[in-house]
C-alpha positions in Angstrom: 0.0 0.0 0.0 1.0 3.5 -1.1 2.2 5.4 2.4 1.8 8.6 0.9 -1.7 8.1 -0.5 -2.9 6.6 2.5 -1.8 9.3 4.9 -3.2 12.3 2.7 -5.5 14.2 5.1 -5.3 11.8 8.0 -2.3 13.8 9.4 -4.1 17.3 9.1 -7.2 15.5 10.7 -5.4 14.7 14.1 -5.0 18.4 14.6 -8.4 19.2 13.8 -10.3 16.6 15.6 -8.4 15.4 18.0 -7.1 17.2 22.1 -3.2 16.6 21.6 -1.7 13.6 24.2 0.8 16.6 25.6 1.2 20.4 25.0 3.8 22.8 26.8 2.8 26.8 27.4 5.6 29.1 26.2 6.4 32.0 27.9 8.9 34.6 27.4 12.0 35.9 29.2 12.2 38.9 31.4 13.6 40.4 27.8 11.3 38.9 26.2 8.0 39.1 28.0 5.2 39.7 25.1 6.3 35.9 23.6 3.6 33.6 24.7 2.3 30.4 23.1 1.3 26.9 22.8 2.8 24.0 21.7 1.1 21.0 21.1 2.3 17.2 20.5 -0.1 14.6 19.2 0.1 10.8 18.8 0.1 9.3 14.6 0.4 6.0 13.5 3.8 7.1 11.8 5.1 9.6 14.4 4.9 12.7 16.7 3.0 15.7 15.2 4.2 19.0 16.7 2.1 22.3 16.3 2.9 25.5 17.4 1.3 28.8 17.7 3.2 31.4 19.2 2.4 35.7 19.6 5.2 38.2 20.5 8.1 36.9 18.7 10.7 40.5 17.9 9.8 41.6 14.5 10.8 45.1 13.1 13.6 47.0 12.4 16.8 46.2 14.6 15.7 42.7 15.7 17.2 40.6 13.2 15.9 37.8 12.0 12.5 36.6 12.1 13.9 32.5 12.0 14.0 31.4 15.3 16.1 28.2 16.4 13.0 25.7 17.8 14.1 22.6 20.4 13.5 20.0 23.1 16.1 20.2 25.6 16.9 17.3 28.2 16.1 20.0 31.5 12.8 19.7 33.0 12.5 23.6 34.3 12.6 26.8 32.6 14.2 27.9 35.7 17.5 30.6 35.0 19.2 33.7 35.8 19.0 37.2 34.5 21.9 36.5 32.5 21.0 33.2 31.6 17.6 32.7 31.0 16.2 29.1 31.0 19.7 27.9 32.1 17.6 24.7 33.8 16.3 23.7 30.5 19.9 22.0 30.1 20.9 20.8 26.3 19.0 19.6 23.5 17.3 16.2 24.6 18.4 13.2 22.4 17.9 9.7 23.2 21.5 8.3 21.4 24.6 10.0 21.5 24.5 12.3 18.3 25.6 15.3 17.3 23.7 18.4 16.1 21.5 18.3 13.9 20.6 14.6 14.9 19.8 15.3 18.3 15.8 13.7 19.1 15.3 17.3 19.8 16.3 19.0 17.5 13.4 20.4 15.1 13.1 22.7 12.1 13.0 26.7 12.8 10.1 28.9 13.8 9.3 31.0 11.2 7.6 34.8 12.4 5.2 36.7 10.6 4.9 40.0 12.3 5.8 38.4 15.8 3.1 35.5 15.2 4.5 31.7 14.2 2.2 29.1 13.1 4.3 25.8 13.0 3.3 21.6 11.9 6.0 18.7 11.6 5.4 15.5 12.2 8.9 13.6 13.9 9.5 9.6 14.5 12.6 10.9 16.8 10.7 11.0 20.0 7.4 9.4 21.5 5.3 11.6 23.7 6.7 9.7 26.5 10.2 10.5 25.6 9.3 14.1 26.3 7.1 14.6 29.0 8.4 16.9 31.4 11.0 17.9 29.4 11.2 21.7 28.0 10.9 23.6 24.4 13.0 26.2 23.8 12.5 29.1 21.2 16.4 30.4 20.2 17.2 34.4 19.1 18.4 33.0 15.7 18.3 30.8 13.5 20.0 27.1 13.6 22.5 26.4 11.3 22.0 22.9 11.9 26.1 22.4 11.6 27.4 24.1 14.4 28.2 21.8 17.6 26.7 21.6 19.7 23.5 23.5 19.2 23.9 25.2 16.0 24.0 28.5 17.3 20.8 29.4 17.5 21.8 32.1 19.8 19.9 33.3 23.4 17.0 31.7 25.0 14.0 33.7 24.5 11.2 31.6 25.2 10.7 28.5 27.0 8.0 25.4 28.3 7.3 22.6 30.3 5.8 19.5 28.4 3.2 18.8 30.3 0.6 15.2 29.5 -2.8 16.1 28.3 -5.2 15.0 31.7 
């Protein structure tokens, strides 16, 4: 049986019918405090769909970029300092030894639009268990996905708690 053809529109269909199995709220740092957000994570036959939708991102002249580096790390607090916000969150989370950009955490880039992000991949690096507790991270600038060991994706600006869906 063709794969392809027989996932068309099932995937799209979790999102829109179905409560996701865990979901972490993103909040910004003290820098950062307009960035708020949800991400979700929901069970498929074929893998880990992750959906984001996130306000306040910087946008506008002088704030660079609007690609932001997007990971799970291995900490399970967004606890930090002042000059180290989200310092708890520890390194990206990967179940093997691997370097970057193989890391089970390690996911494509929030795009912004105007300091708003709407974001869908679907993953077979993790399982919703593999994450619970765990934390997502939203980065200052892009990943260059080469860089060791976190492909400079600059700052922490934004971070979560997975949390399971009760």
């Amino acid at each position: 049986m063709n794969r392809n053809r027989t996932n068309r529109g099932v995937l799209s269909s979790i999102i829109r019918d179905r409560s996701p199995s865990a979901y972490a709220q993103i909040n910004g740092s003290e820098e950062y405090r307009d960035i708020n957000g949800t991400v979700n994570f929901y069970v498929t036959p074929i893998g880990v769909i992750v959906s984001a939708e996130v306000n306040g991102l910087p946008h506008g002249a002088g704030s660079g970029s609007q690609i932001f580096g997007f990971h799970i790390h291995e900490g399970f607090s967004c606890m930090g300092s002042e000059n180290e916000p989200f310092s708890h969150a520890g390194g990206h989370y990967s179940k093997v030894s691997a370097g970057h950009p193989f890391h089970s955490g390690d996911l494509p880039p929030l795009f912004g639009n105007d300091g708003y992000a709407w974001y869908a991949v679907l993953t077979d690096r993790f399982s919703i268990e593999d994450i619970i507790g765990r934390t997502v991270i939203i980065h200052a600038d892009p990943d260059d996905f080469t860089s060791q060991p976190s492909g400079k994706s600059g700052k922490r600006i934004a971070c979560g708690v997975i949390l399971a869906k009760t």
